[in-house]
mmCIF file of the N, C-alpha and C atoms, coordinates in Angstrom:
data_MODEL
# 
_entry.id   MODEL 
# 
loop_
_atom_site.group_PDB 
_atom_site.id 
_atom_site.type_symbol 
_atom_site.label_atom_id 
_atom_site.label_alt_id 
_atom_site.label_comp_id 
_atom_site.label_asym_id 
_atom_site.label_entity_id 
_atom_site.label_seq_id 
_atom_site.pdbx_PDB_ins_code 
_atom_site.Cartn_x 
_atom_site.Cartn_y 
_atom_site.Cartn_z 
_atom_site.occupancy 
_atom_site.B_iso_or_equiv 
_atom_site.pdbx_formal_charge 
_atom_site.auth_seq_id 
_atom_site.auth_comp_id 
_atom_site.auth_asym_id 
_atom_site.auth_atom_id 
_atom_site.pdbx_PDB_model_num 
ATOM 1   N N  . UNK A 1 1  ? 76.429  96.338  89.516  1.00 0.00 ? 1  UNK A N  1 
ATOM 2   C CA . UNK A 1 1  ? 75.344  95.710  90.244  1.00 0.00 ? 1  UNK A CA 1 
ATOM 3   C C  . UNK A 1 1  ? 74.032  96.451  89.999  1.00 0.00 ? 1  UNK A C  1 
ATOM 4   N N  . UNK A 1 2  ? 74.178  97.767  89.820  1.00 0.00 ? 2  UNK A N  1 
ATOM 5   C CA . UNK A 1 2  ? 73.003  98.454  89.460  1.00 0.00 ? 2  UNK A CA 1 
ATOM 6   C C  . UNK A 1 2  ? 72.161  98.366  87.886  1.00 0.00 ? 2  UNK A C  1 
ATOM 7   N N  . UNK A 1 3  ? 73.128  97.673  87.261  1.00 0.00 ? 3  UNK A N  1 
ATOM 8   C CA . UNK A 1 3  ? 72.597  97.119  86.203  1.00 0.00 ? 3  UNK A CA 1 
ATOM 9   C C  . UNK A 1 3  ? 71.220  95.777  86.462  1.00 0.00 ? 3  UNK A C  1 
ATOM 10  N N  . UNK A 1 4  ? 72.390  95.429  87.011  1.00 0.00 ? 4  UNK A N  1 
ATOM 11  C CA . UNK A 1 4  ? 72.195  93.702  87.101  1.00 0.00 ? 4  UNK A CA 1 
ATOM 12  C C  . UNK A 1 4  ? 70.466  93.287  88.087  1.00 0.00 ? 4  UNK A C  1 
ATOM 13  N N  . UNK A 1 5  ? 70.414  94.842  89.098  1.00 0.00 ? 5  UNK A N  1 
ATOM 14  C CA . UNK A 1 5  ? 69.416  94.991  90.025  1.00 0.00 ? 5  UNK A CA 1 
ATOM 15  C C  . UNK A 1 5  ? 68.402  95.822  88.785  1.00 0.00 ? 5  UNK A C  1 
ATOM 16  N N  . UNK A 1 6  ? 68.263  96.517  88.244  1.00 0.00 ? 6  UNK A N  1 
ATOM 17  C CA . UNK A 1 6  ? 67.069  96.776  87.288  1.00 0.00 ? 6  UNK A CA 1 
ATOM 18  C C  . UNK A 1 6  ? 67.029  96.327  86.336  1.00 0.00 ? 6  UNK A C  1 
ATOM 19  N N  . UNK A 1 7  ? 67.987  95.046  85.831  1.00 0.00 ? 7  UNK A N  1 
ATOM 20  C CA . UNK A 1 7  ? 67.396  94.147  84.758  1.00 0.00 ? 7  UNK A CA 1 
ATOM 21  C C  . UNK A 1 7  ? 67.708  94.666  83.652  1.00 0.00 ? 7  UNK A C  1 
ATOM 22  N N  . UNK A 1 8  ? 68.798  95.860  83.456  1.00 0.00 ? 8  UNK A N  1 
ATOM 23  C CA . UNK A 1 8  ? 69.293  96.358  81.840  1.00 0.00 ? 8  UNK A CA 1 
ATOM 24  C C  . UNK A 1 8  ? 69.763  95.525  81.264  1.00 0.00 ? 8  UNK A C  1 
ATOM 25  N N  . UNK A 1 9  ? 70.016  96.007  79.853  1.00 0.00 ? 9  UNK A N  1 
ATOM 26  C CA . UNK A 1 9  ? 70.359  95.115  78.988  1.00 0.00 ? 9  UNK A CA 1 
ATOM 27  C C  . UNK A 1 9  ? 71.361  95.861  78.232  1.00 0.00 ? 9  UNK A C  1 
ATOM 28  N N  . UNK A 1 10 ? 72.760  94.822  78.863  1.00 0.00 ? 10 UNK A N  1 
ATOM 29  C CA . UNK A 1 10 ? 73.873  95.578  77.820  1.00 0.00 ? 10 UNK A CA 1 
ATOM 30  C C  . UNK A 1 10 ? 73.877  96.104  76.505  1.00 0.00 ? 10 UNK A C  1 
ATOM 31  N N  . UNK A 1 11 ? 74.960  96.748  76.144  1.00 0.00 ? 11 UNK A N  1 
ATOM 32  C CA . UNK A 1 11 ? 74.874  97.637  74.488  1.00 0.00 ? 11 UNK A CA 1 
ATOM 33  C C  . UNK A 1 11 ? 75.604  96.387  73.945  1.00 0.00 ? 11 UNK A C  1 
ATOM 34  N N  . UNK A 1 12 ? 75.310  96.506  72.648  1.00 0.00 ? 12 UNK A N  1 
ATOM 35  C CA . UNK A 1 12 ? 75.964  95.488  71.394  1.00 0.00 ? 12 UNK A CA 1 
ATOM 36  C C  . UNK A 1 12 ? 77.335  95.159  71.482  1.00 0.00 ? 12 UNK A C  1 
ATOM 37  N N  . UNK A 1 13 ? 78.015  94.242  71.597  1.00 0.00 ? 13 UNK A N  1 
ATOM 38  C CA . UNK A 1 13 ? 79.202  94.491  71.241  1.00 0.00 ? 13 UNK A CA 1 
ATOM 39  C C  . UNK A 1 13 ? 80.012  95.425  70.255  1.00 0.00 ? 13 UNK A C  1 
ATOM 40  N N  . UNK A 1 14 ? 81.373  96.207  70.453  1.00 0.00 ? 14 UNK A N  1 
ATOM 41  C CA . UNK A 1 14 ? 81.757  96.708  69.358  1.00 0.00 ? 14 UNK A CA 1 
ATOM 42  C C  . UNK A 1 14 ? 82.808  95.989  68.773  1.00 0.00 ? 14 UNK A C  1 
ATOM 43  N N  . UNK A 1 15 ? 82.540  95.600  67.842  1.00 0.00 ? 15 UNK A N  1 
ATOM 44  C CA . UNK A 1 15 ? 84.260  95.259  67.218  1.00 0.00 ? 15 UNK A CA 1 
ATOM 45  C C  . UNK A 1 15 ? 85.246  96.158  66.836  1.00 0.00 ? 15 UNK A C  1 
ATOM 46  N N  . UNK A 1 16 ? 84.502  97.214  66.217  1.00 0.00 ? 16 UNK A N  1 
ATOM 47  C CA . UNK A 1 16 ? 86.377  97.973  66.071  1.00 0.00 ? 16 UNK A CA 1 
ATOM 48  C C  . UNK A 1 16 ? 85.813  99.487  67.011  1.00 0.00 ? 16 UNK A C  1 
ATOM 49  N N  . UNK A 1 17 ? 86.040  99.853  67.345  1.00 0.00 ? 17 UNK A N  1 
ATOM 50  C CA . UNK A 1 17 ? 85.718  101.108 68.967  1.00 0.00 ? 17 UNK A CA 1 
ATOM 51  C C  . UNK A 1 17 ? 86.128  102.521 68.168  1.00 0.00 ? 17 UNK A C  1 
ATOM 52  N N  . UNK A 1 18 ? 86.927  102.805 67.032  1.00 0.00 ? 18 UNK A N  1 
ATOM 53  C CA . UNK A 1 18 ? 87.277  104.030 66.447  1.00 0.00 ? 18 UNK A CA 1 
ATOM 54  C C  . UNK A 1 18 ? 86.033  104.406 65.297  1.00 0.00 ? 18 UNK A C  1 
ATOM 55  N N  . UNK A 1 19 ? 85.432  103.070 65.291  1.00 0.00 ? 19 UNK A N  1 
ATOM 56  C CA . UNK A 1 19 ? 84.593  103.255 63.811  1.00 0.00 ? 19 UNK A CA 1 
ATOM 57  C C  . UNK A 1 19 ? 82.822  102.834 64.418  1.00 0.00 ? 19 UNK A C  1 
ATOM 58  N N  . UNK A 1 20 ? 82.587  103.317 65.368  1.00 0.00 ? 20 UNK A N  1 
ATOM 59  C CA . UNK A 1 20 ? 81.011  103.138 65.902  1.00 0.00 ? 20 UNK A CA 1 
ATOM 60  C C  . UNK A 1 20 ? 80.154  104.121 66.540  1.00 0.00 ? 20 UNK A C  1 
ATOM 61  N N  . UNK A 1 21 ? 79.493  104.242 66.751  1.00 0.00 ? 21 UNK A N  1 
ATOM 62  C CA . UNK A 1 21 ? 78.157  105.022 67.249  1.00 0.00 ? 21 UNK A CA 1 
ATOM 63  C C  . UNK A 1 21 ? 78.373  104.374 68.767  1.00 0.00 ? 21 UNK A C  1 
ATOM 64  N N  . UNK A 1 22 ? 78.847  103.652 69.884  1.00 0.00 ? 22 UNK A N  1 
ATOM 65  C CA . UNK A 1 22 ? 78.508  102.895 70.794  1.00 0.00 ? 22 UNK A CA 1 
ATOM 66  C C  . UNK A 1 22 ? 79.402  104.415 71.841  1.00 0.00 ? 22 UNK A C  1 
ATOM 67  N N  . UNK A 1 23 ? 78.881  104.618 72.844  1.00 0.00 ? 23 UNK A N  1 
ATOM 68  C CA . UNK A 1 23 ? 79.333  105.855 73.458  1.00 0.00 ? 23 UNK A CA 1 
ATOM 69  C C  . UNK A 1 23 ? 80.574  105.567 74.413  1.00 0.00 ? 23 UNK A C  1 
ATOM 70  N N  . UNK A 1 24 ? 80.973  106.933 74.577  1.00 0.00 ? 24 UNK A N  1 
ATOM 71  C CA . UNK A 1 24 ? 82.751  106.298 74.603  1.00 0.00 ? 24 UNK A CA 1 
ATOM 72  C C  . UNK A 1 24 ? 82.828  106.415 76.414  1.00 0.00 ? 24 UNK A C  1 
ATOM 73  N N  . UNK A 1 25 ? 84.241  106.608 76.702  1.00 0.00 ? 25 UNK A N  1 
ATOM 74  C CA . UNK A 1 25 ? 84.464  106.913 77.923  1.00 0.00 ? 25 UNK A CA 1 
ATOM 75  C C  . UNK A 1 25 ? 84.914  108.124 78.291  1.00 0.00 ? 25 UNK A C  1 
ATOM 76  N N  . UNK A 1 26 ? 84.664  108.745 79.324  1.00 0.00 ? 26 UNK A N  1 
ATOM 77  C CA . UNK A 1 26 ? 85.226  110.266 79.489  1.00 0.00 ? 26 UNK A CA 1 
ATOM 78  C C  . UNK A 1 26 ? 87.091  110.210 79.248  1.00 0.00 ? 26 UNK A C  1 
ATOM 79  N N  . UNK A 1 27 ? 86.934  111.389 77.854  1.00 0.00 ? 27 UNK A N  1 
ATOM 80  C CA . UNK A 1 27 ? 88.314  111.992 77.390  1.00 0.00 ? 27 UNK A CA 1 
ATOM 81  C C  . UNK A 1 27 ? 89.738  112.160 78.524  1.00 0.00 ? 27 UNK A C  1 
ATOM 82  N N  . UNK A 1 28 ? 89.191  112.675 79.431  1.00 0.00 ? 28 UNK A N  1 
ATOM 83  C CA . UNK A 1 28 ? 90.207  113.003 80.402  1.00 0.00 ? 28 UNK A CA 1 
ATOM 84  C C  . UNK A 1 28 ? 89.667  112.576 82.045  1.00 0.00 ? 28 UNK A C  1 
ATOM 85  N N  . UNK A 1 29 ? 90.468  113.100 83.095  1.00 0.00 ? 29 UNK A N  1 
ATOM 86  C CA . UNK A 1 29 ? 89.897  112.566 84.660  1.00 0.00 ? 29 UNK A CA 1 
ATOM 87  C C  . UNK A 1 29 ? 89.271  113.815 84.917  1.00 0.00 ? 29 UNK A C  1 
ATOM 88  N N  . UNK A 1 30 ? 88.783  115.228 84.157  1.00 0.00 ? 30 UNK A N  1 
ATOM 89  C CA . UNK A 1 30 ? 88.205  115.993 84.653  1.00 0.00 ? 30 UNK A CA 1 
ATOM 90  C C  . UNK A 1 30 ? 87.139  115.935 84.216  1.00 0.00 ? 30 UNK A C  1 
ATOM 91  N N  . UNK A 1 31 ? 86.914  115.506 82.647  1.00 0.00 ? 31 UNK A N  1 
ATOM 92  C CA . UNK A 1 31 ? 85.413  114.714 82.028  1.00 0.00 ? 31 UNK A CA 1 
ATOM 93  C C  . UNK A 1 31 ? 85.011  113.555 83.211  1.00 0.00 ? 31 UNK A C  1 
ATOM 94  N N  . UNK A 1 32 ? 85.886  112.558 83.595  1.00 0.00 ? 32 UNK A N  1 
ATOM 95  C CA . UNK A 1 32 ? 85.406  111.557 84.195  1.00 0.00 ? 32 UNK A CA 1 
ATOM 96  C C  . UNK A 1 32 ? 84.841  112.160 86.103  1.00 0.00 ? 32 UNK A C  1 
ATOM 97  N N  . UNK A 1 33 ? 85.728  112.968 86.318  1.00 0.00 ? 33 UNK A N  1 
ATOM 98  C CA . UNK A 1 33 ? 85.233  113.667 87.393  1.00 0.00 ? 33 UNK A CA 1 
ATOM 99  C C  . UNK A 1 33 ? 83.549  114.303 88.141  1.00 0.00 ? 33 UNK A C  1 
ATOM 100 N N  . UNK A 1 34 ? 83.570  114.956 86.826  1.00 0.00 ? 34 UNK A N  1 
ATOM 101 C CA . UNK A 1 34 ? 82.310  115.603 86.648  1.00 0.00 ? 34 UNK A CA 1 
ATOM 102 C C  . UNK A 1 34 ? 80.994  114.872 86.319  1.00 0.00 ? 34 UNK A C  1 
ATOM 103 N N  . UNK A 1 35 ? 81.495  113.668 85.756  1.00 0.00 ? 35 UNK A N  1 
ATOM 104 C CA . UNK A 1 35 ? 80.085  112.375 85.049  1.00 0.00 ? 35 UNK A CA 1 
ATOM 105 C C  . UNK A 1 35 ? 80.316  112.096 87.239  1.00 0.00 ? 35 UNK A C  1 
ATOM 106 N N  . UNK A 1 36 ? 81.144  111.847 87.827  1.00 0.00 ? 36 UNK A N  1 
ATOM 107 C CA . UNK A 1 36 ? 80.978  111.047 88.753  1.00 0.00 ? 36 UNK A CA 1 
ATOM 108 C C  . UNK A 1 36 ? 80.534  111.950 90.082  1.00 0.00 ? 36 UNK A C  1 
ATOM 109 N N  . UNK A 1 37 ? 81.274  112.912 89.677  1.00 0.00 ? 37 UNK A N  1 
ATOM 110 C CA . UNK A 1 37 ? 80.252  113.879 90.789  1.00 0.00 ? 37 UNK A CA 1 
ATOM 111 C C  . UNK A 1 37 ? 78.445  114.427 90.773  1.00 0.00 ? 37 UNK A C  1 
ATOM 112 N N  . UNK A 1 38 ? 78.314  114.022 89.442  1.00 0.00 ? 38 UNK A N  1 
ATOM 113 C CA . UNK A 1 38 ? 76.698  114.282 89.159  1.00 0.00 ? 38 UNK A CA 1 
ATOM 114 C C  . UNK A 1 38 ? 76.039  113.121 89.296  1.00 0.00 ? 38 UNK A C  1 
ATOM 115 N N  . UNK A 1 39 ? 76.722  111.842 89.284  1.00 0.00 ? 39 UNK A N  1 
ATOM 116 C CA . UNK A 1 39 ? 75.671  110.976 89.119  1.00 0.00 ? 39 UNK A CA 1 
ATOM 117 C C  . UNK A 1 39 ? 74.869  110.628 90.576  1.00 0.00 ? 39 UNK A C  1 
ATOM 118 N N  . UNK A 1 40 ? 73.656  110.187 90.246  1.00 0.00 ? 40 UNK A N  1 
ATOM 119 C CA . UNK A 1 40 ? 72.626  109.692 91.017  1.00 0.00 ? 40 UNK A CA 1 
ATOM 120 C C  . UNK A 1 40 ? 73.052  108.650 92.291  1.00 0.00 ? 40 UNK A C  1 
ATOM 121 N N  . UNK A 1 41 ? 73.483  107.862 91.473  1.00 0.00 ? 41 UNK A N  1 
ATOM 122 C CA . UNK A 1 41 ? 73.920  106.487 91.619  1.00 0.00 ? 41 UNK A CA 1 
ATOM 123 C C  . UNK A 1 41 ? 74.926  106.112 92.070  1.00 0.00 ? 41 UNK A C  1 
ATOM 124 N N  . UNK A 1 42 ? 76.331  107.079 92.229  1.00 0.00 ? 42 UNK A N  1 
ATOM 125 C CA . UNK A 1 42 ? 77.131  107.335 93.353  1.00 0.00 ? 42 UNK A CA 1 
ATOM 126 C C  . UNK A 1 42 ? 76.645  107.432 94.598  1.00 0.00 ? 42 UNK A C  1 
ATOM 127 N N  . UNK A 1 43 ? 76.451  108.744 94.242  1.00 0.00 ? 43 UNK A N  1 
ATOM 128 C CA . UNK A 1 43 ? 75.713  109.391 95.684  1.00 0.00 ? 43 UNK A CA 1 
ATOM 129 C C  . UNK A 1 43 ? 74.859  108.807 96.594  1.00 0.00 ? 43 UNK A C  1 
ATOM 130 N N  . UNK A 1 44 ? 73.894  108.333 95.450  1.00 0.00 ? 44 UNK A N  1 
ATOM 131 C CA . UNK A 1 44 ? 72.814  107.139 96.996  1.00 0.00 ? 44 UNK A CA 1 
ATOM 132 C C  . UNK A 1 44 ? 73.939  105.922 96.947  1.00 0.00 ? 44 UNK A C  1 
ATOM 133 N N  . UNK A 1 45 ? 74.523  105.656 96.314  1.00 0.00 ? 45 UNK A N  1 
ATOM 134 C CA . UNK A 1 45 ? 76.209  104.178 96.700  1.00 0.00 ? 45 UNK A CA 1 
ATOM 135 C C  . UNK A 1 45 ? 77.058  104.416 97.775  1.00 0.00 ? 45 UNK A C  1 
ATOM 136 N N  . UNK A 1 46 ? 77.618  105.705 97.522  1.00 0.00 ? 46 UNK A N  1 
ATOM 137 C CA . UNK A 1 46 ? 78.409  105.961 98.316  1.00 0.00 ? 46 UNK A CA 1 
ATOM 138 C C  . UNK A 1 46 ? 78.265  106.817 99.266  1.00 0.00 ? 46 UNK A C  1 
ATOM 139 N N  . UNK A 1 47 ? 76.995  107.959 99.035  1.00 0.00 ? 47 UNK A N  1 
ATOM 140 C CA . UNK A 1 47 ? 77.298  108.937 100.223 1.00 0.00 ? 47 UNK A CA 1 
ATOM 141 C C  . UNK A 1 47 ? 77.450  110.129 99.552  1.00 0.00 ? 47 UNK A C  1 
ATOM 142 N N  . UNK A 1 48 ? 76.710  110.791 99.730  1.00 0.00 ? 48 UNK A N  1 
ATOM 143 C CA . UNK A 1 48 ? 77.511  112.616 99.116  1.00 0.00 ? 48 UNK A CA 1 
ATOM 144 C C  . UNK A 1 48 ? 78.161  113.005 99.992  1.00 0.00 ? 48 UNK A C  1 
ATOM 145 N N  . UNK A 1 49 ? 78.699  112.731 101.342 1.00 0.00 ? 49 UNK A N  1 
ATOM 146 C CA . UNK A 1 49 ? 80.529  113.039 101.893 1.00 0.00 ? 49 UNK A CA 1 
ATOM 147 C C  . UNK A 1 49 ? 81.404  112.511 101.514 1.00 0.00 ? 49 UNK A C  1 
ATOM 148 N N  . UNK A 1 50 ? 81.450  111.191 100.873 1.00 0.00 ? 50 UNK A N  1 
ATOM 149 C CA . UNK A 1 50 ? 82.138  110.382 99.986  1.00 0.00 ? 50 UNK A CA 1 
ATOM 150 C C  . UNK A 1 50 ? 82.299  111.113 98.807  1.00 0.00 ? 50 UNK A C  1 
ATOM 151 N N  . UNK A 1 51 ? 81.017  111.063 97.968  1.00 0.00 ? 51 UNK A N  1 
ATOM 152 C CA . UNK A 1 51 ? 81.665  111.709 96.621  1.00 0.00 ? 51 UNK A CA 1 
ATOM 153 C C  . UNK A 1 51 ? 81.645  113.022 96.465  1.00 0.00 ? 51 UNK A C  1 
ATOM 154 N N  . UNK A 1 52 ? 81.615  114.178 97.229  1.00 0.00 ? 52 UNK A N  1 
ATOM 155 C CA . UNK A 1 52 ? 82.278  115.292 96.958  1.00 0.00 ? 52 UNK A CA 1 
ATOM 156 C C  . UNK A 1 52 ? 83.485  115.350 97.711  1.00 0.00 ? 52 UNK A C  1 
ATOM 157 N N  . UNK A 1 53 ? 84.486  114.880 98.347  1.00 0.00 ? 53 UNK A N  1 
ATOM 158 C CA . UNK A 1 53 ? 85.373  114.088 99.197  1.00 0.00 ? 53 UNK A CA 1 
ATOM 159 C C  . UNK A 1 53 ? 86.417  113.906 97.722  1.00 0.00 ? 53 UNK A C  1 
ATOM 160 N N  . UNK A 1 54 ? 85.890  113.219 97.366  1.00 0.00 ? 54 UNK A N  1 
ATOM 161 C CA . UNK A 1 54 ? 86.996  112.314 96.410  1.00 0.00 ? 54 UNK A CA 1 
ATOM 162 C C  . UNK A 1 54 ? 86.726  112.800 95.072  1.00 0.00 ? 54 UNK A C  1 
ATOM 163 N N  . UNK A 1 55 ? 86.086  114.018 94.789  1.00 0.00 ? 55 UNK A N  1 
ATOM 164 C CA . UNK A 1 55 ? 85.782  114.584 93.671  1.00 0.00 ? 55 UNK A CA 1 
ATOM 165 C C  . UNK A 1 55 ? 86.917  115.370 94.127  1.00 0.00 ? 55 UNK A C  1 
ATOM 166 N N  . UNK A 1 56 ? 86.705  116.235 95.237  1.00 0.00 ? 56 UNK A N  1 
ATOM 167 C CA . UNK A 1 56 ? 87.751  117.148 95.425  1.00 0.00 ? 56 UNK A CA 1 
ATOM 168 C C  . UNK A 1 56 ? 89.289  116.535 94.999  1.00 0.00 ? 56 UNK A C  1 
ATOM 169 N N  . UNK A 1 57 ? 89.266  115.725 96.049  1.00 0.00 ? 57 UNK A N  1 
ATOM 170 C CA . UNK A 1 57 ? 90.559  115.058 95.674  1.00 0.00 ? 57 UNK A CA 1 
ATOM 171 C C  . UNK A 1 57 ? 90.990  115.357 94.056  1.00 0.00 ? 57 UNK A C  1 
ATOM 172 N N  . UNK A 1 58 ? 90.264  114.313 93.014  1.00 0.00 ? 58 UNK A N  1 
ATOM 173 C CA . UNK A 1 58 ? 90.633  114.002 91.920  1.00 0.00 ? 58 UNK A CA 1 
ATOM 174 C C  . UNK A 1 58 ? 90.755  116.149 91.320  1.00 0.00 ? 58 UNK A C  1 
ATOM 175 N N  . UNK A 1 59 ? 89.893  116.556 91.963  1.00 0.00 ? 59 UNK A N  1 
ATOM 176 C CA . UNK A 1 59 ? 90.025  117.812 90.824  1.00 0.00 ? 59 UNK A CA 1 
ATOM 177 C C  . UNK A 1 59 ? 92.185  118.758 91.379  1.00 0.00 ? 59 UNK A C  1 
ATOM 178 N N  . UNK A 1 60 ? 92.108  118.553 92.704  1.00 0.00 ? 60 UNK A N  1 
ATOM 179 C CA . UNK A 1 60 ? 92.974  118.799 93.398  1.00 0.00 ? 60 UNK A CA 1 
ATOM 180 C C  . UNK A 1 60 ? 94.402  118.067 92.165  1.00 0.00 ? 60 UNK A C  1 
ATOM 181 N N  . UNK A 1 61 ? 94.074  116.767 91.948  1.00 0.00 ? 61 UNK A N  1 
ATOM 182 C CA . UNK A 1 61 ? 95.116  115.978 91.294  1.00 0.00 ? 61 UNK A CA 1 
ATOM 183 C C  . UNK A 1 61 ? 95.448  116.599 89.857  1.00 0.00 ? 61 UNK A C  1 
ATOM 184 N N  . UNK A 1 62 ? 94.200  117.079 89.407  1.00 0.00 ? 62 UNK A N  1 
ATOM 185 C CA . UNK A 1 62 ? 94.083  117.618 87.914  1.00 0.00 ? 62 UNK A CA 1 
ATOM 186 C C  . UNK A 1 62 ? 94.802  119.181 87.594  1.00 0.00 ? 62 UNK A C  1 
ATOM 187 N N  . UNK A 1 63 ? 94.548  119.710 88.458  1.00 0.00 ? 63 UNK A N  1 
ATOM 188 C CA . UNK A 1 63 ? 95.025  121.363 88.516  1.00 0.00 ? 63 UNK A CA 1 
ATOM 189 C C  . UNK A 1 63 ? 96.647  121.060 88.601  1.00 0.00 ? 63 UNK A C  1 
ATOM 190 N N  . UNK A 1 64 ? 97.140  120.065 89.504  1.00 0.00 ? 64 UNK A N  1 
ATOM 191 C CA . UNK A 1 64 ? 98.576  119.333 89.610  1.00 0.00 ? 64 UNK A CA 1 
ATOM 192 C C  . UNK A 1 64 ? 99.050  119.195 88.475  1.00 0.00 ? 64 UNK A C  1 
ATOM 193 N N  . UNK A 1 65 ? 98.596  118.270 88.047  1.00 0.00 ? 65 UNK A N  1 
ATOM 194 C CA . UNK A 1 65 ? 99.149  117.605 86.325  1.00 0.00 ? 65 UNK A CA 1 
ATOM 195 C C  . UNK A 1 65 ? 99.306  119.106 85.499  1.00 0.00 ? 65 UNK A C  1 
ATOM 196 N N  . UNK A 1 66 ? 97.929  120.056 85.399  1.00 0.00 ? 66 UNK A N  1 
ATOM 197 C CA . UNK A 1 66 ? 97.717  120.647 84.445  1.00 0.00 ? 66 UNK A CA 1 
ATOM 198 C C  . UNK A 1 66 ? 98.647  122.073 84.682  1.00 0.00 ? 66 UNK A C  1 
ATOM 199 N N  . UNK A 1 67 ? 99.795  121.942 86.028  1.00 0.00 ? 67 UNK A N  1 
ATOM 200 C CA . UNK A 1 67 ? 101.092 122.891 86.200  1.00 0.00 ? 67 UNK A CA 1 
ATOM 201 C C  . UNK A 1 67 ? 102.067 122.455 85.889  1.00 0.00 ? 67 UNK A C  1 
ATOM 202 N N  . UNK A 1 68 ? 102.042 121.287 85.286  1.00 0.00 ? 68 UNK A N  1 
ATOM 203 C CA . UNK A 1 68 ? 103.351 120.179 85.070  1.00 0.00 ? 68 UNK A CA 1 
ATOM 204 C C  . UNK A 1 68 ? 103.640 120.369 83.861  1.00 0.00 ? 68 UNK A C  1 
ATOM 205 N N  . UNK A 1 69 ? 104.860 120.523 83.342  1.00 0.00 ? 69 UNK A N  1 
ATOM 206 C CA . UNK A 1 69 ? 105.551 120.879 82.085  1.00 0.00 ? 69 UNK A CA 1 
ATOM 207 C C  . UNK A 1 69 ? 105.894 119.059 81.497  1.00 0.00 ? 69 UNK A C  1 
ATOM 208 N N  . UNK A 1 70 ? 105.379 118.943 80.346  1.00 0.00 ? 70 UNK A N  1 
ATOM 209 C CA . UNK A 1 70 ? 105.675 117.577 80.160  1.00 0.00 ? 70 UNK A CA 1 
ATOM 210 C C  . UNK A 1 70 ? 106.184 117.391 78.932  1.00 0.00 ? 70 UNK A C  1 
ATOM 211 N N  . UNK A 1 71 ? 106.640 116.608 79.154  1.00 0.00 ? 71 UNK A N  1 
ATOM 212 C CA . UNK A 1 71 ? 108.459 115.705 77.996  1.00 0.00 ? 71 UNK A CA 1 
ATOM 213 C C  . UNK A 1 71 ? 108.127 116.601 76.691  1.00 0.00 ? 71 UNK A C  1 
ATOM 214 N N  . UNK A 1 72 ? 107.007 116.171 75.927  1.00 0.00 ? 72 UNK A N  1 
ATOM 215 C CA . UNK A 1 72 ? 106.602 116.812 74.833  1.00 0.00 ? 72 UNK A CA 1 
ATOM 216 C C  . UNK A 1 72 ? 106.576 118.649 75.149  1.00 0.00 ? 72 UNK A C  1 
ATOM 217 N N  . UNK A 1 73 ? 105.860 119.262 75.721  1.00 0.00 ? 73 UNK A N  1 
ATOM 218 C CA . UNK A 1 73 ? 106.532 120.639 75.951  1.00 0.00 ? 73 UNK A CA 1 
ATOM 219 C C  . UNK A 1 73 ? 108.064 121.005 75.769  1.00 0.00 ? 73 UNK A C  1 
ATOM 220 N N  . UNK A 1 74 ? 108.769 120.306 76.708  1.00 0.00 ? 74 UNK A N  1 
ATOM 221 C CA . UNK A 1 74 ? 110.178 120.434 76.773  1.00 0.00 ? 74 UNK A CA 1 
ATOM 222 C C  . UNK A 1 74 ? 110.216 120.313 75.581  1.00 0.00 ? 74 UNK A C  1 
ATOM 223 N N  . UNK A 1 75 ? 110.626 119.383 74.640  1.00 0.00 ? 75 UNK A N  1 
ATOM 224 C CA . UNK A 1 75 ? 110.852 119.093 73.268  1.00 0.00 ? 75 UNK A CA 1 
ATOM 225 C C  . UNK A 1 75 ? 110.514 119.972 72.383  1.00 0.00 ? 75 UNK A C  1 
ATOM 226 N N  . UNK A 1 76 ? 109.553 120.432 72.765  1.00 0.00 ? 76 UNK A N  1 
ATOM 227 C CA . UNK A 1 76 ? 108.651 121.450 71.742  1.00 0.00 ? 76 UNK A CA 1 
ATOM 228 C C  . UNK A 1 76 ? 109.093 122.780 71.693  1.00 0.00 ? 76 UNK A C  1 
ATOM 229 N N  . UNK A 1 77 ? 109.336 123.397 72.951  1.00 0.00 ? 77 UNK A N  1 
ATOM 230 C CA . UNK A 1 77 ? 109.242 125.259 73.139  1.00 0.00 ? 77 UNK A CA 1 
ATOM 231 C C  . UNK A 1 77 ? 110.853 125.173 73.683  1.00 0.00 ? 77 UNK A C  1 
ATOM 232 N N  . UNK A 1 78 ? 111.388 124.083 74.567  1.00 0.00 ? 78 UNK A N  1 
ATOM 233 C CA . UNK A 1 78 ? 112.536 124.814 75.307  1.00 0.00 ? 78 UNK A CA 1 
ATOM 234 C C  . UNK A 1 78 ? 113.735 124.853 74.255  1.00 0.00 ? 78 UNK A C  1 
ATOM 235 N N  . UNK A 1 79 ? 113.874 124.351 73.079  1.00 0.00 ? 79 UNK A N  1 
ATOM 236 C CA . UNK A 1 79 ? 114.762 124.232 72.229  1.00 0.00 ? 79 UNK A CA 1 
ATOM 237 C C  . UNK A 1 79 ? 114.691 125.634 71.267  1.00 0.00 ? 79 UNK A C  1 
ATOM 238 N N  . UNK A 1 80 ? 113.535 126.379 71.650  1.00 0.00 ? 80 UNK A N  1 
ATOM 239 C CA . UNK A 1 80 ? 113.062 127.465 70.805  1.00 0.00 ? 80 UNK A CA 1 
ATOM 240 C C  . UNK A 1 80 ? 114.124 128.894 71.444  1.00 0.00 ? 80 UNK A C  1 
ATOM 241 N N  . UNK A 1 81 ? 114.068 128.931 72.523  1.00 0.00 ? 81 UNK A N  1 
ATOM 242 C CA . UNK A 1 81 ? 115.237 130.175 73.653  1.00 0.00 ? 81 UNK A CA 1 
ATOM 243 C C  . UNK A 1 81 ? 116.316 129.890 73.544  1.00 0.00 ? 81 UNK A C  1 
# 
């Protein structure tokens, strides 16, 4: 809607997304975290008790994942002992 309220003008279409200049989306939820805890445009949307609230959250979720031993690990190192 904040587009749509200052009258921008979408980017080009891409047809193939591996082979363009058109800017991507955050790599992981701790890239995407950090674009959403800085932006402007949250904050006057939602509230800065809202979005440092649910920033926490998501970083809380990330430190989780990033103690988690996953399928590919197993496969990788536990066959090594």
């Amino acid at each position: 809607m904040d587009g749509v309220k200052r009258q921008l003008e979408p980017p080009e279409p891409v047809s193939n997304p591996y082979d363009s200049s058109a800017e991507t989306l955050p790599q992981c939820l701790m890239d995407a975290v950090t674009l959403f805890e800085t932006s402007e445009l949250y904050r006057q949307s939602f509230g800065t008790t809202f979005v440092n609230y649910y920033s926490h959250i998501k970083k809380a979720e990330w430190n989780r994942y990033l103690t988690t031993v996953s399928e590919w690990e197993e496969r990788e190192y536990f066959t090594l002992f």
